[in-house]
mmCIF file of the N, C-alpha and C atoms, coordinates in Angstrom:
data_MODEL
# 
_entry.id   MODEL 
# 
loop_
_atom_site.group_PDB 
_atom_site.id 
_atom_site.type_symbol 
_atom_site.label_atom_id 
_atom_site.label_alt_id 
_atom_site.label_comp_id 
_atom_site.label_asym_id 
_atom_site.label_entity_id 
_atom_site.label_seq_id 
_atom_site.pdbx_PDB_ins_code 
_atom_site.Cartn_x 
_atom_site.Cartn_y 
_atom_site.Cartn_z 
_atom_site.occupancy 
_atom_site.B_iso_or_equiv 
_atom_site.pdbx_formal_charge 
_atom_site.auth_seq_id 
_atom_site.auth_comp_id 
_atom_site.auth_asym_id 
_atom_site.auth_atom_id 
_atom_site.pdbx_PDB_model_num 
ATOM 1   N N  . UNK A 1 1  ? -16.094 35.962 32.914 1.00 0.00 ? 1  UNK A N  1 
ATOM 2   C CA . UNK A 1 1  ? -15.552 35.515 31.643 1.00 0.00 ? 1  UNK A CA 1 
ATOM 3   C C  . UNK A 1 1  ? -16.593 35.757 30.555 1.00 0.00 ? 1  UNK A C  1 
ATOM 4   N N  . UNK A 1 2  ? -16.220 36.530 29.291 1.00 0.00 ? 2  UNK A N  1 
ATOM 5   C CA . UNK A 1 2  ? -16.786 36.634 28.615 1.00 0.00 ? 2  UNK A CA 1 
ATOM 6   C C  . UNK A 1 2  ? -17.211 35.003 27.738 1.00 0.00 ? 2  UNK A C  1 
ATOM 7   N N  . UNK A 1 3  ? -18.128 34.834 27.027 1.00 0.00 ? 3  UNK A N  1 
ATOM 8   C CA . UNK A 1 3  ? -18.498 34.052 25.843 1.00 0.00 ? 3  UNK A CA 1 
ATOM 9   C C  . UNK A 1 3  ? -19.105 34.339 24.739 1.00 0.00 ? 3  UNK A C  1 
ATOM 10  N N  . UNK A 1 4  ? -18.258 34.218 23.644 1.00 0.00 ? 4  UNK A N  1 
ATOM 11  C CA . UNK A 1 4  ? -18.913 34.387 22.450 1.00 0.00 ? 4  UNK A CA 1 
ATOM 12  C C  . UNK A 1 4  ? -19.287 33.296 21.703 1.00 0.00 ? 4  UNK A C  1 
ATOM 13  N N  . UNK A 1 5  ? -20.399 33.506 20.625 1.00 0.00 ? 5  UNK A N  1 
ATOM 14  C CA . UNK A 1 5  ? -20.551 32.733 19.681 1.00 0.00 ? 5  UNK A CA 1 
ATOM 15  C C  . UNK A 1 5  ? -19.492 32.059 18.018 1.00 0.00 ? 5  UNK A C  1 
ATOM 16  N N  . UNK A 1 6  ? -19.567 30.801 18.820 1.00 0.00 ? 6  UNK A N  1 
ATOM 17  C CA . UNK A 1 6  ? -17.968 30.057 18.174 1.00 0.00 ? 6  UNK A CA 1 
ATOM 18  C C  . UNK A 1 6  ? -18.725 30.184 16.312 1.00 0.00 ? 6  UNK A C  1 
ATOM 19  N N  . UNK A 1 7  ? -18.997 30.621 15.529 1.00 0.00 ? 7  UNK A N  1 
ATOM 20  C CA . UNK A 1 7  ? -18.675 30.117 14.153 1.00 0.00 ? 7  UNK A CA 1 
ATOM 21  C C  . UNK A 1 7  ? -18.239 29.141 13.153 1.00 0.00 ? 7  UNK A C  1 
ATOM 22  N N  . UNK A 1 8  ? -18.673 28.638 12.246 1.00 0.00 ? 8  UNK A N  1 
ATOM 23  C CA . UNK A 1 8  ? -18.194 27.407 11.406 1.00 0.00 ? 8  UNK A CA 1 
ATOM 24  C C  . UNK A 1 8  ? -17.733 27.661 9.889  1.00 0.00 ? 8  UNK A C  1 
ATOM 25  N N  . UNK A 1 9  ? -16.747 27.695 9.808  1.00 0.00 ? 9  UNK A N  1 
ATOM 26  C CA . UNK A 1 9  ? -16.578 27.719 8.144  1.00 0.00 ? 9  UNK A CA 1 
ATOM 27  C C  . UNK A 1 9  ? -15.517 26.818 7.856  1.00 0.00 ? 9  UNK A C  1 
ATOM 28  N N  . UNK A 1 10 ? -15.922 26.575 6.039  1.00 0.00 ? 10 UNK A N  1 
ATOM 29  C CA . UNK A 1 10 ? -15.297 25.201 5.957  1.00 0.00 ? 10 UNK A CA 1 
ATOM 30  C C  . UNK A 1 10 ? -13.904 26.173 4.551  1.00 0.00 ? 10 UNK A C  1 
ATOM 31  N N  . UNK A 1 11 ? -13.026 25.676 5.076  1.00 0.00 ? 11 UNK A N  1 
ATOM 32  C CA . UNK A 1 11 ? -11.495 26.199 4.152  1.00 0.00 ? 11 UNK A CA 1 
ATOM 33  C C  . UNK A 1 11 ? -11.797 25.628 3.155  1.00 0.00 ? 11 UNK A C  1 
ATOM 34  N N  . UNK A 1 12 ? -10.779 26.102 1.919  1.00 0.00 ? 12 UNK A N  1 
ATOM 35  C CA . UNK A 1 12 ? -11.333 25.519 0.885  1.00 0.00 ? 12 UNK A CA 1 
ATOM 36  C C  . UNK A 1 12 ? -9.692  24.944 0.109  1.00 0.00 ? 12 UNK A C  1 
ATOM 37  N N  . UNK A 1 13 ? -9.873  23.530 -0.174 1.00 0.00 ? 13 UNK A N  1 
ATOM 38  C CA . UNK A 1 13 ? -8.942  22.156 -0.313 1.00 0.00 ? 13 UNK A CA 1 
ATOM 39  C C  . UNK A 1 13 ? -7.931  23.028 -1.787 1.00 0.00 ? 13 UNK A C  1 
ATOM 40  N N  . UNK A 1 14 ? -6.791  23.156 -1.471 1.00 0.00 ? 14 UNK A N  1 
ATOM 41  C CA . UNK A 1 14 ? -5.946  23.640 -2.760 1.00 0.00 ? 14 UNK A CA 1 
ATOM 42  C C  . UNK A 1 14 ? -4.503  22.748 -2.842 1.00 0.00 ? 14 UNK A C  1 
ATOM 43  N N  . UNK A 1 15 ? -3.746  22.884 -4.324 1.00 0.00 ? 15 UNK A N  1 
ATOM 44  C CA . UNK A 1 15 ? -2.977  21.878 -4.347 1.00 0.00 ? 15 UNK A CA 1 
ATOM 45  C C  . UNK A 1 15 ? -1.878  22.478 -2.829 1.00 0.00 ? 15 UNK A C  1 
ATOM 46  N N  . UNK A 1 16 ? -0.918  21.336 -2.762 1.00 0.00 ? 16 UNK A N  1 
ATOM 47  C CA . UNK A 1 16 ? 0.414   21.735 -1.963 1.00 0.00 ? 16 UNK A CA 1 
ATOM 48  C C  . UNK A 1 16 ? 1.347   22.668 -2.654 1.00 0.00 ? 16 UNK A C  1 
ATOM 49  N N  . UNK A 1 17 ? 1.286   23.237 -1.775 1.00 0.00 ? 17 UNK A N  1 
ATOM 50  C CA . UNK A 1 17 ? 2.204   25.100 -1.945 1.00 0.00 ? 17 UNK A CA 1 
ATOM 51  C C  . UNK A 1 17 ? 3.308   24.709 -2.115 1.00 0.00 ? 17 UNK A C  1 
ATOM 52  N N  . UNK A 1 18 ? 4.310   25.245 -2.929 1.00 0.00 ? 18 UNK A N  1 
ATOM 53  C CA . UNK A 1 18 ? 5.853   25.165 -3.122 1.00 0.00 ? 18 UNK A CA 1 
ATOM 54  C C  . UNK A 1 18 ? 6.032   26.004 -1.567 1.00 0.00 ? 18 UNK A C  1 
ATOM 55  N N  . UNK A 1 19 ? 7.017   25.075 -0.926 1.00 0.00 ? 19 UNK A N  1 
ATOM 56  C CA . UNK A 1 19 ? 7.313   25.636 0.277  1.00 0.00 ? 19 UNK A CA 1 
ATOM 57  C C  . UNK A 1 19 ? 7.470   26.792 0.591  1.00 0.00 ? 19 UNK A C  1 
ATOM 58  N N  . UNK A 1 20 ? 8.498   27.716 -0.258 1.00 0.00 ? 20 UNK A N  1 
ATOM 59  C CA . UNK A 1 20 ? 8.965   28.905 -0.300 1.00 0.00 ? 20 UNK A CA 1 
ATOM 60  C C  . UNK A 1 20 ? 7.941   29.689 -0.305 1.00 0.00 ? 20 UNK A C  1 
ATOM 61  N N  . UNK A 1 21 ? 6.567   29.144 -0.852 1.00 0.00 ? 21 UNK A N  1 
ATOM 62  C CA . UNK A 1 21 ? 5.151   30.445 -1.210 1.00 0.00 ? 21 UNK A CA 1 
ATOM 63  C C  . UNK A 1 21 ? 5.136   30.719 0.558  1.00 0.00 ? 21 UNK A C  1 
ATOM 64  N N  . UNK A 1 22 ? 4.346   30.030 0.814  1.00 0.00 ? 22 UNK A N  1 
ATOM 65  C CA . UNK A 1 22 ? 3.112   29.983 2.300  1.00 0.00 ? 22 UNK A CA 1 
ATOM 66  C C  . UNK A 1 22 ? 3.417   28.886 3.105  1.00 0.00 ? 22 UNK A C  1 
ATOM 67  N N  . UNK A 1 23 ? 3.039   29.659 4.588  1.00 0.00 ? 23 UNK A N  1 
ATOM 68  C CA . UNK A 1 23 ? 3.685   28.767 5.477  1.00 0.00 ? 23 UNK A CA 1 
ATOM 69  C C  . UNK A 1 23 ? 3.222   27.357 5.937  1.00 0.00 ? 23 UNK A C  1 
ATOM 70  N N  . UNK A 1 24 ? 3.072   26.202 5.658  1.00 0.00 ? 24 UNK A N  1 
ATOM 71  C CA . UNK A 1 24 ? 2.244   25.228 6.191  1.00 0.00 ? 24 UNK A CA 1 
ATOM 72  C C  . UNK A 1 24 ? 2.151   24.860 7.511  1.00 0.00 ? 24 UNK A C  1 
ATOM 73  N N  . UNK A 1 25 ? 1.794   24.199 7.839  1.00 0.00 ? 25 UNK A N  1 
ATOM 74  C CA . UNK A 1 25 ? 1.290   24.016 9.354  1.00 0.00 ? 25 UNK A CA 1 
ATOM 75  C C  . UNK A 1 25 ? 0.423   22.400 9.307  1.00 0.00 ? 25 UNK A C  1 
ATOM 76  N N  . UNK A 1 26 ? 0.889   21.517 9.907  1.00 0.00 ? 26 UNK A N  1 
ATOM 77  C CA . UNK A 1 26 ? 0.431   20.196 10.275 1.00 0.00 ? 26 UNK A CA 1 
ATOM 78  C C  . UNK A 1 26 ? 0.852   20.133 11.722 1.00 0.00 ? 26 UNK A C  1 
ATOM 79  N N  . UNK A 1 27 ? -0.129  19.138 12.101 1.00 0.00 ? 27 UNK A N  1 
ATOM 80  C CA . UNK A 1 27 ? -0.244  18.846 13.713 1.00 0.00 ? 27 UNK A CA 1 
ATOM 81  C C  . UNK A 1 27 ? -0.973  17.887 13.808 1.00 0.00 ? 27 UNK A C  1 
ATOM 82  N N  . UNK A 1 28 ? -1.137  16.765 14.932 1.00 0.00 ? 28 UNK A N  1 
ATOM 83  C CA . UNK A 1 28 ? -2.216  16.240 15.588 1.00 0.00 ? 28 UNK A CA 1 
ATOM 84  C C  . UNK A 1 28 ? -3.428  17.004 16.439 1.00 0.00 ? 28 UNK A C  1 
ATOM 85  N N  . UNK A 1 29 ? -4.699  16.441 16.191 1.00 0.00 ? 29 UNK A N  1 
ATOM 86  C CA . UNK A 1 29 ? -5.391  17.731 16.380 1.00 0.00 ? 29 UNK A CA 1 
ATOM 87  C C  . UNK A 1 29 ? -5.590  18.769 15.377 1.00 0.00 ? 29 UNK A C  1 
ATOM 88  N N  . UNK A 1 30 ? -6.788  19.779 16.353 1.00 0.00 ? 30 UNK A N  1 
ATOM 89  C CA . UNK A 1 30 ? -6.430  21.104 15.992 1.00 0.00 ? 30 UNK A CA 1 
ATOM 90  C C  . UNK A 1 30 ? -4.976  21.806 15.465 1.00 0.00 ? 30 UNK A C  1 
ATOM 91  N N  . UNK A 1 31 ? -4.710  22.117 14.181 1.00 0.00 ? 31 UNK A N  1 
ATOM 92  C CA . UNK A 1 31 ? -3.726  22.733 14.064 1.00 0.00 ? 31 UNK A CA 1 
ATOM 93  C C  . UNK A 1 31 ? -2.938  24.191 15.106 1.00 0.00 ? 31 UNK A C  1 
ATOM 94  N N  . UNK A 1 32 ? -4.321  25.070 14.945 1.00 0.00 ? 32 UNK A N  1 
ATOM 95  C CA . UNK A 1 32 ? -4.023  26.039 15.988 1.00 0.00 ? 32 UNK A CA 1 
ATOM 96  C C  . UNK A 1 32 ? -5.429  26.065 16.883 1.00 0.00 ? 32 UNK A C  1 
ATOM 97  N N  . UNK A 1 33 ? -4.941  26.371 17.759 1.00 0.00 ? 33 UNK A N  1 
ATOM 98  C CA . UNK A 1 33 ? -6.656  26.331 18.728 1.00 0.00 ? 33 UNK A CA 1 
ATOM 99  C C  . UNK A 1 33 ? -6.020  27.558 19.878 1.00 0.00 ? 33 UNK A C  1 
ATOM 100 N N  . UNK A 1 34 ? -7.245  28.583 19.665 1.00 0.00 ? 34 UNK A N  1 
ATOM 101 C CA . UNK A 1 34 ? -7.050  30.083 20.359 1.00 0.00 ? 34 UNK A CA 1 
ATOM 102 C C  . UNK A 1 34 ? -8.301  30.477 21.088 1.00 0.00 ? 34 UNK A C  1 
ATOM 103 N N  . UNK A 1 35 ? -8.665  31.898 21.412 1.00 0.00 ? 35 UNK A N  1 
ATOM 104 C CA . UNK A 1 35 ? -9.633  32.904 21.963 1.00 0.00 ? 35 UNK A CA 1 
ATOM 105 C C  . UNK A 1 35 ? -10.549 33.077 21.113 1.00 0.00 ? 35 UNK A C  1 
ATOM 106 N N  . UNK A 1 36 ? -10.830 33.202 19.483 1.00 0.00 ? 36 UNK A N  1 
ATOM 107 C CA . UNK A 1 36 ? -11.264 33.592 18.872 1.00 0.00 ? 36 UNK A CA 1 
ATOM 108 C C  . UNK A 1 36 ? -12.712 33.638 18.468 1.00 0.00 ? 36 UNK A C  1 
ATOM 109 N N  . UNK A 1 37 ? -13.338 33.484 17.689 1.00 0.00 ? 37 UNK A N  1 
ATOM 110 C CA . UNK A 1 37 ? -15.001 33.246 17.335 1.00 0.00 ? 37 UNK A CA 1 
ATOM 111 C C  . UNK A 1 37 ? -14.863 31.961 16.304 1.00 0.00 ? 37 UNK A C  1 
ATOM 112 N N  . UNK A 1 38 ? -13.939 31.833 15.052 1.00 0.00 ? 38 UNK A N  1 
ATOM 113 C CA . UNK A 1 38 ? -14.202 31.182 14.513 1.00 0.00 ? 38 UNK A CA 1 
ATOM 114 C C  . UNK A 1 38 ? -13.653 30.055 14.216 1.00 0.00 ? 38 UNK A C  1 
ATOM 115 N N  . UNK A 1 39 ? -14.231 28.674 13.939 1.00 0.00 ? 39 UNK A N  1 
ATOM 116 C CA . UNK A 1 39 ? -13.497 27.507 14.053 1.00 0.00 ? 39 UNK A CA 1 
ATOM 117 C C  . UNK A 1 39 ? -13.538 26.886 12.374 1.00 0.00 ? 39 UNK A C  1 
ATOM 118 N N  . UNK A 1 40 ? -12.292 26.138 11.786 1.00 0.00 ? 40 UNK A N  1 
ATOM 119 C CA . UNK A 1 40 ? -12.294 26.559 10.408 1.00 0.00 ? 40 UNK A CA 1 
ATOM 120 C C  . UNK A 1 40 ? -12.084 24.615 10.111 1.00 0.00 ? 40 UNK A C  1 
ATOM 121 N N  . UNK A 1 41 ? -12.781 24.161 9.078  1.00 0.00 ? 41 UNK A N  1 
ATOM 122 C CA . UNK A 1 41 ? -12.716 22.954 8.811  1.00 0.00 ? 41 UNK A CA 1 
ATOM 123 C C  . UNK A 1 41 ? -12.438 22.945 7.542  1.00 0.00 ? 41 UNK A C  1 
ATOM 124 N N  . UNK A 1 42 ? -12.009 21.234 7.479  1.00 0.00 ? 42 UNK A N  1 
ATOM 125 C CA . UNK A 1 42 ? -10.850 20.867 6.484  1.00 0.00 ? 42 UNK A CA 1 
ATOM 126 C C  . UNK A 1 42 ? -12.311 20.962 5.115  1.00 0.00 ? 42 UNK A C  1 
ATOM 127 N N  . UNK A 1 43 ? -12.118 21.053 4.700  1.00 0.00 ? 43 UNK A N  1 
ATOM 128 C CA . UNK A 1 43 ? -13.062 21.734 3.053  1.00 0.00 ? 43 UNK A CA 1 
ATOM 129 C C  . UNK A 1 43 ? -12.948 20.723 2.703  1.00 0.00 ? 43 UNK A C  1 
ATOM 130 N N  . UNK A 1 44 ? -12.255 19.127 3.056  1.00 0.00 ? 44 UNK A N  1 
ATOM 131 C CA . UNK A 1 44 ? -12.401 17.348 2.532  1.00 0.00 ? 44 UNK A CA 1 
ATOM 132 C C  . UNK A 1 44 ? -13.928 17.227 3.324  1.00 0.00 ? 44 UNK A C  1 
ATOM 133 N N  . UNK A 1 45 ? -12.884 16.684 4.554  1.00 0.00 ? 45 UNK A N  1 
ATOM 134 C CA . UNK A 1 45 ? -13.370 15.978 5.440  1.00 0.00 ? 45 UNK A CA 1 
ATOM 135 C C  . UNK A 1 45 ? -14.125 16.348 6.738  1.00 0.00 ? 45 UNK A C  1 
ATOM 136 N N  . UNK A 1 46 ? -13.989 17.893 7.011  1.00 0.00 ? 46 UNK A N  1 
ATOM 137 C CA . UNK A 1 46 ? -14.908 18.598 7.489  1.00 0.00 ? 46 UNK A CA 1 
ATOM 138 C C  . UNK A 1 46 ? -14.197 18.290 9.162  1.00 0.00 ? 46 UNK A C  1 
ATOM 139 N N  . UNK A 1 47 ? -13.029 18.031 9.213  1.00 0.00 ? 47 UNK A N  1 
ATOM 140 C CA . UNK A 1 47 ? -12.263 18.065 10.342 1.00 0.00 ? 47 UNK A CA 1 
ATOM 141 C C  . UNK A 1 47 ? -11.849 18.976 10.814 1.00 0.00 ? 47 UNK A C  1 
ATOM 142 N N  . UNK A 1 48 ? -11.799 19.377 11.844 1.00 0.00 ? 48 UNK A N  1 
ATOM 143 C CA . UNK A 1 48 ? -11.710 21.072 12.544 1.00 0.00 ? 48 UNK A CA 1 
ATOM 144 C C  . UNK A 1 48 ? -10.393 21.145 12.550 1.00 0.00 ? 48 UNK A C  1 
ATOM 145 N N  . UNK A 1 49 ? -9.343  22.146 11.877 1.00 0.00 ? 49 UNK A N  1 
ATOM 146 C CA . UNK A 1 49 ? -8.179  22.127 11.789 1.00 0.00 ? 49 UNK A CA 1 
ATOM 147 C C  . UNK A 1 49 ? -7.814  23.277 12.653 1.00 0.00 ? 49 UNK A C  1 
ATOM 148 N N  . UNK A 1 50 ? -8.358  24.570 12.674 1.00 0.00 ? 50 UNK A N  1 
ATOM 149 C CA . UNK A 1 50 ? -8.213  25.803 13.108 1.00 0.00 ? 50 UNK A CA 1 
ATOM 150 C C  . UNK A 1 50 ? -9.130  25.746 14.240 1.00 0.00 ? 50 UNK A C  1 
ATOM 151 N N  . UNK A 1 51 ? -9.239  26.024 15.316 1.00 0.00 ? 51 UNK A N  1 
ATOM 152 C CA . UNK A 1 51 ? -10.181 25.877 16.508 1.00 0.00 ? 51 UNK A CA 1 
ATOM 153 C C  . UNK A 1 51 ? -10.151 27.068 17.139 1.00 0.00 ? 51 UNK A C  1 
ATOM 154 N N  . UNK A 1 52 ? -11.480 27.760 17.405 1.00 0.00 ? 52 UNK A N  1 
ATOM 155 C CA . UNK A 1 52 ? -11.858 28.926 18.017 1.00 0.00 ? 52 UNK A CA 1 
ATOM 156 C C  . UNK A 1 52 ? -10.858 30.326 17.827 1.00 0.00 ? 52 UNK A C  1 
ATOM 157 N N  . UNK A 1 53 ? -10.330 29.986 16.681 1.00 0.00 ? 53 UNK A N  1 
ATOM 158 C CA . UNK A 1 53 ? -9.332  31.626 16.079 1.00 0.00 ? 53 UNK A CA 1 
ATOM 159 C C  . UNK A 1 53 ? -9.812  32.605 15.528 1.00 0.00 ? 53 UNK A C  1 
ATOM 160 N N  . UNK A 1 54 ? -9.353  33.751 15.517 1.00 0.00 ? 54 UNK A N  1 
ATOM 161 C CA . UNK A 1 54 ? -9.200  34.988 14.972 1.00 0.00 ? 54 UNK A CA 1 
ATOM 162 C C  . UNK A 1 54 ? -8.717  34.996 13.535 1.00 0.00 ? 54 UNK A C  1 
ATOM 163 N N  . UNK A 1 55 ? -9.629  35.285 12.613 1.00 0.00 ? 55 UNK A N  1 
ATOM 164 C CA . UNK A 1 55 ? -9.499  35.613 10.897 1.00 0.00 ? 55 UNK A CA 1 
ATOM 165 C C  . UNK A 1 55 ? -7.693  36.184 10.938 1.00 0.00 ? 55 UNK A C  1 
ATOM 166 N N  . UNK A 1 56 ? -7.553  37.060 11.809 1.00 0.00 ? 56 UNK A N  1 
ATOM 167 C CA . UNK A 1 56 ? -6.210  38.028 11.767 1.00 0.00 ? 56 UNK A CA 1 
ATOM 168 C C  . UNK A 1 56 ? -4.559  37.367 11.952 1.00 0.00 ? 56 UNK A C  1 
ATOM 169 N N  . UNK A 1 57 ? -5.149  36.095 12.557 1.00 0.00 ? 57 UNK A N  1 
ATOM 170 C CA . UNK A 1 57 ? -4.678  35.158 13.166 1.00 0.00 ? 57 UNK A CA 1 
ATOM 171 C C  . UNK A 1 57 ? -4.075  34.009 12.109 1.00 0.00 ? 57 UNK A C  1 
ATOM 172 N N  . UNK A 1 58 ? -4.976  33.570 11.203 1.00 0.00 ? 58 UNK A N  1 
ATOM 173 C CA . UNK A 1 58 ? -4.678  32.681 10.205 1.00 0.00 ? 58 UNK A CA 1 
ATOM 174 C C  . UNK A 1 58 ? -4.874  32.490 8.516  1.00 0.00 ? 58 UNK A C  1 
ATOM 175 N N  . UNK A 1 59 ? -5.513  34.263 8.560  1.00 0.00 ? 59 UNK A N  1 
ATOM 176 C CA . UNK A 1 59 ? -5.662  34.445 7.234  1.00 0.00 ? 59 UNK A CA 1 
ATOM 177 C C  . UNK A 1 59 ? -4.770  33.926 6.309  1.00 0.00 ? 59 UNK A C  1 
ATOM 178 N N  . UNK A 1 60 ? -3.523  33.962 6.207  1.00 0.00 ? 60 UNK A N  1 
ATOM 179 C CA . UNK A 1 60 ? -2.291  33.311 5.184  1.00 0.00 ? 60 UNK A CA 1 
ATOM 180 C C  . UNK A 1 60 ? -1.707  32.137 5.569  1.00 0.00 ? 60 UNK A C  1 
ATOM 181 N N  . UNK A 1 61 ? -2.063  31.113 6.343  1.00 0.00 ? 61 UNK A N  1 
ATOM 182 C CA . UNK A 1 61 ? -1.887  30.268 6.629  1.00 0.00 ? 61 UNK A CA 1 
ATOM 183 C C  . UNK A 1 61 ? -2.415  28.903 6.262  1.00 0.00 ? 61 UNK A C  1 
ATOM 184 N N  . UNK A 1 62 ? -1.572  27.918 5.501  1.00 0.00 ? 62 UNK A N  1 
ATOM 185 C CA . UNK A 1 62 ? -1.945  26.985 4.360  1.00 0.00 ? 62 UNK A CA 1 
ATOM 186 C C  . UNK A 1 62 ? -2.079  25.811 5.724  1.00 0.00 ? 62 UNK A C  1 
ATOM 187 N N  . UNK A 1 63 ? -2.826  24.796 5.876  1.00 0.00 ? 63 UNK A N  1 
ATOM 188 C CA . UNK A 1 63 ? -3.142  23.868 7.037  1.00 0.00 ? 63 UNK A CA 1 
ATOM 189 C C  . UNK A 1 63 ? -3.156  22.675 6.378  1.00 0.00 ? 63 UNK A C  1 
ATOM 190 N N  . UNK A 1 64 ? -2.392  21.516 6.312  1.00 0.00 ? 64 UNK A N  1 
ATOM 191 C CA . UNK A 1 64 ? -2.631  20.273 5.993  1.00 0.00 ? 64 UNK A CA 1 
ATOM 192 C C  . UNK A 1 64 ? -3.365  19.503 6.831  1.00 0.00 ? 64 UNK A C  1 
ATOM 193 N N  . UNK A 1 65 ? -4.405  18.999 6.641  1.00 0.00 ? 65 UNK A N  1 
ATOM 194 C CA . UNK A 1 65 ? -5.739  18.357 7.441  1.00 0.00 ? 65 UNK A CA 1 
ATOM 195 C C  . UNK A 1 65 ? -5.148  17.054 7.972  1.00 0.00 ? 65 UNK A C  1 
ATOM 196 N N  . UNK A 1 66 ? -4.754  16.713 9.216  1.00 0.00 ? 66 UNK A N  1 
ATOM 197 C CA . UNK A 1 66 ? -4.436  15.739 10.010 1.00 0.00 ? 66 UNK A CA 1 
ATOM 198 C C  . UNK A 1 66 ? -5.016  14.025 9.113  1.00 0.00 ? 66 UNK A C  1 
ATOM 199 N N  . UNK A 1 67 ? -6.048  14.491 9.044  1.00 0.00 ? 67 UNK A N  1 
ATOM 200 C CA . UNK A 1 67 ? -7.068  13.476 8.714  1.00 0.00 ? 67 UNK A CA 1 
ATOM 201 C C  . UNK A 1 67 ? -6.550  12.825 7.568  1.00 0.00 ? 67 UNK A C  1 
ATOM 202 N N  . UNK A 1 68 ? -7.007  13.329 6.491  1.00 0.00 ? 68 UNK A N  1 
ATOM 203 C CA . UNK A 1 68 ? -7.295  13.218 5.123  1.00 0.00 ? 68 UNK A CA 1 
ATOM 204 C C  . UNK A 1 68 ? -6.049  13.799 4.255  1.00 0.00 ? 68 UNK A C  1 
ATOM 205 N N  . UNK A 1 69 ? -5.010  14.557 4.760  1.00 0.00 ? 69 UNK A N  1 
ATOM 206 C CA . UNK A 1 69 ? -3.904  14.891 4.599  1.00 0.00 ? 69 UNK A CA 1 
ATOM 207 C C  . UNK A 1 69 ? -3.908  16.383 2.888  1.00 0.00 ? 69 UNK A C  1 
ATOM 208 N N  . UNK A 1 70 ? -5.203  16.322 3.047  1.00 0.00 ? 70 UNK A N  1 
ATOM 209 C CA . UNK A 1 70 ? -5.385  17.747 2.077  1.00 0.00 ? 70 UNK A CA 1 
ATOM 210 C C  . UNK A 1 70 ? -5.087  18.857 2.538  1.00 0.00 ? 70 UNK A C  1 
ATOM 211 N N  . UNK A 1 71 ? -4.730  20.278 1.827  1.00 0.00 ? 71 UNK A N  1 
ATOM 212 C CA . UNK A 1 71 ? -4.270  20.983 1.900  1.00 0.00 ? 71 UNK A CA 1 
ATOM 213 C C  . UNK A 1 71 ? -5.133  21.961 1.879  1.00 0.00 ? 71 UNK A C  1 
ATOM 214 N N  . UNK A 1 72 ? -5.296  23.003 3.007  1.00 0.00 ? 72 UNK A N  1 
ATOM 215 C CA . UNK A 1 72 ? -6.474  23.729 3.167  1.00 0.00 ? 72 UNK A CA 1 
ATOM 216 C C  . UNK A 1 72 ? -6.043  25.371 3.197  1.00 0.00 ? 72 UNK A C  1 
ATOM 217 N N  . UNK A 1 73 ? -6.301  26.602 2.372  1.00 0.00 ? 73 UNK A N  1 
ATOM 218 C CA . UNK A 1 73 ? -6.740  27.710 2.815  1.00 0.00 ? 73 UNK A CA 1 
ATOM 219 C C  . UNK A 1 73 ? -7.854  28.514 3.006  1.00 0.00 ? 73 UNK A C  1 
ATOM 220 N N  . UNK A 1 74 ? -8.054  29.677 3.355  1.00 0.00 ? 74 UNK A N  1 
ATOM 221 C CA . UNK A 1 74 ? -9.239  30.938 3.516  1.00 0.00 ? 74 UNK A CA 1 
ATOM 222 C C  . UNK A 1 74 ? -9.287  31.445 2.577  1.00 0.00 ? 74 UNK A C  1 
ATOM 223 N N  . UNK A 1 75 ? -10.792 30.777 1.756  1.00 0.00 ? 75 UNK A N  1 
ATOM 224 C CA . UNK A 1 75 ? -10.667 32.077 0.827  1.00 0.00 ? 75 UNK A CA 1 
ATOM 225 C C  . UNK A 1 75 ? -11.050 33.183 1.398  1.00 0.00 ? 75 UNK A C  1 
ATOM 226 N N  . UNK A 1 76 ? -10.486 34.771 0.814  1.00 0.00 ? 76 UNK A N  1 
ATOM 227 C CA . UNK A 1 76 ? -11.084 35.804 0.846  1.00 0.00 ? 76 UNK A CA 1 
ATOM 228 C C  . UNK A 1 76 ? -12.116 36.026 1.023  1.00 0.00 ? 76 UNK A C  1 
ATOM 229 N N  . UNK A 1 77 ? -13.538 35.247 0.990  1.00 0.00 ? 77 UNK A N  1 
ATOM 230 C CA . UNK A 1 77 ? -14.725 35.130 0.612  1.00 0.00 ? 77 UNK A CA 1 
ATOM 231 C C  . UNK A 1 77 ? -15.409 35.050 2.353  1.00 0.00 ? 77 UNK A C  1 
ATOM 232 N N  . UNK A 1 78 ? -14.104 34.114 2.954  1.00 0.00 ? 78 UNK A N  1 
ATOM 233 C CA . UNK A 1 78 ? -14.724 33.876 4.587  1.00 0.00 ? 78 UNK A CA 1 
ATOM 234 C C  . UNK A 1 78 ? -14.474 35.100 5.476  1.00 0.00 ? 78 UNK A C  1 
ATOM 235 N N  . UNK A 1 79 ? -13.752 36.147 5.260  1.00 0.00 ? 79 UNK A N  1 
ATOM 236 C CA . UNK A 1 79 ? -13.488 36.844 5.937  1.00 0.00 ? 79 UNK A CA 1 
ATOM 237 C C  . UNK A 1 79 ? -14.638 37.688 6.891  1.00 0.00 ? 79 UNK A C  1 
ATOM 238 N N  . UNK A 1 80 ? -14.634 37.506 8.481  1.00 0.00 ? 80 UNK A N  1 
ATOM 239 C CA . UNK A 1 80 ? -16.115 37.603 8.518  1.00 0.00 ? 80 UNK A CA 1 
ATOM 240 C C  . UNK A 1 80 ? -15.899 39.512 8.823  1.00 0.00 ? 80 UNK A C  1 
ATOM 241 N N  . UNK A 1 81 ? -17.092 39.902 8.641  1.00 0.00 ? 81 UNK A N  1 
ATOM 242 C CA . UNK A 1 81 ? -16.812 40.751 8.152  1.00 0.00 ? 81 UNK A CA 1 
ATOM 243 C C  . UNK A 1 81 ? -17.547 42.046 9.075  1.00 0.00 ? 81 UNK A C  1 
# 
């Protein structure tokens, strides 16, 4: 089994999307948790929403933080590169 090095970046907190824009995503837990390198936290509260995913995976994907109930995307800026 391979292992890679898991990554940390923190999303960054934006208002709530008119539904029709972008897709949201709430859950208990990790919102999505995969194979990936990087694990993506709530840009509040620093709660891991995205767990061990792939950039390719959740780039357009708006995450409401379990926690703290803020609204989280990627900026462009995290894309690792």
């Amino acid at each position: 089994m391979i292992q890679h090095t898991v990554r940390y970046a923190h999303m960054r907190v934006i208002s709530k999307p008119p539904d029709q824009i972008r897709q949201t995503a709430r859950n208990v837990g990790p919102v999505i948790k995969g194979n990936g390198n990087m694990t993506y936290l709530c840009g509040e509260c620093e709660t891991s929403v995205l767990e061990t995913v792939e950039y390719k995976q959740v780039r357009d994907l708006v995450v409401k933080c379990k926690k703290c109930g803020c609204y989280n995307d990627i900026p462009p800026s995290h894309h690792p590169h």
